[in-house]
N, C-alpha and C positions, 0 to 999 in steps of 0.2 A: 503312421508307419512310414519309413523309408524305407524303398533299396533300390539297388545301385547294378548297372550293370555297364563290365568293360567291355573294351573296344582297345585294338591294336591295329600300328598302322608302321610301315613303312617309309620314311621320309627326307628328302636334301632338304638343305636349306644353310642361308649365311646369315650374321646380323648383322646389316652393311650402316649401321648407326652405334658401331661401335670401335673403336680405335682401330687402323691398319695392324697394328700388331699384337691386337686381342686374337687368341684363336678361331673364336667363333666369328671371325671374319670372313676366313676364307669358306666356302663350300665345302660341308661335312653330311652325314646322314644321322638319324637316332632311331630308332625303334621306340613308337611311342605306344602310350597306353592314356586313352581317352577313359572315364569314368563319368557318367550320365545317373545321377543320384535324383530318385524323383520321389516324391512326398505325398500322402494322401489317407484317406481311410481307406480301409479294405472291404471290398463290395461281400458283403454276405451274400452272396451268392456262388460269384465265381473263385472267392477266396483271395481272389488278387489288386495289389494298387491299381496296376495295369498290366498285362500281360508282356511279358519279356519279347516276345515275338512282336508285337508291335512297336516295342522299342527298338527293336534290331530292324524293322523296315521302315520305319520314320528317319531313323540316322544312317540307315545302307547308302544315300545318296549324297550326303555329305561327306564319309568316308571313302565313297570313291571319289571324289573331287580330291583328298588327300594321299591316298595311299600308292604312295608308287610315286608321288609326283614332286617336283620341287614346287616347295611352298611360297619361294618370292613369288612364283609367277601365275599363286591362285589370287584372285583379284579378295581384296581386301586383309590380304596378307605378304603385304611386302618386305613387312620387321616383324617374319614369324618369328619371335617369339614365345618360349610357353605360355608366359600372360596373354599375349595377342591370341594364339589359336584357341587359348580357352574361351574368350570373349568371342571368338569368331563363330566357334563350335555355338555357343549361348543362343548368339543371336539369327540362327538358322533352326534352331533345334526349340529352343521354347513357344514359335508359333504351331509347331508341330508335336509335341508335349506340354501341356500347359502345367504339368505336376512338376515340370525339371524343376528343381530346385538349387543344383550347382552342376559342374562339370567341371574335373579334375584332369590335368592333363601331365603325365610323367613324361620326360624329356630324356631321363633318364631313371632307373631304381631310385636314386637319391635325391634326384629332384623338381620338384612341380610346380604349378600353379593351381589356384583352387579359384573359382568364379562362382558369385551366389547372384549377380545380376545385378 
């Protein structure tokens, strides 16, 4: 069984590895939506892969290191990126979910990045 639960975050950032007169040069914002998809059998018992609630307090502290902040200046995100935060998200959140399975990060409605690790 999969499923997947979102996450939205408030964000600056610039992609300073990308040509002066590409837009996404200069300092802009996006309203993102993180997507944390984790995999597993469902416990006969409690009926769930893992409980939602637990999912939401294992990544509550990764989210606050994002939301609100500019992303060049969270440390290992200096060319955030959607691919980079999704890989960033991965690699904080899968010692703390071992069922993640990917994490999907929309930049915008129309476009994201997907990470399976």
């Amino acid at each position: 069984m999969k499923i997947t639960q979102a996450f939205t975050f408030e964000a600056a950032h610039r992609l300073p590895r990308v040509p002066e007169t590409h837009r996404c040069f200069r300092m802009h914002g996006h309203s993102y939506r993180a997507e944390l998809a984790l995999e597993g059998p469902v416990d006969p018992v409690t009926g769930f892969v893992i409980d939602f609630f637990e999912v939401e307090a294992a990544f509550a502290p990764l989210l606050a290191r994002l939301d609100h902040h500019c992303l060049n200046e969270v440390e290992g995100l200096e060319n955030p990126t959607a691919e980079h935060i999704a890989m960033w998200i991965w690699q904080r959140a899968k010692p703390l979910l071992p069922l993640l399975c990917s994490v999907r990060v929309y930049e915008t409605p129309q476009c994201w990045a997907d990470y399976q690790g």
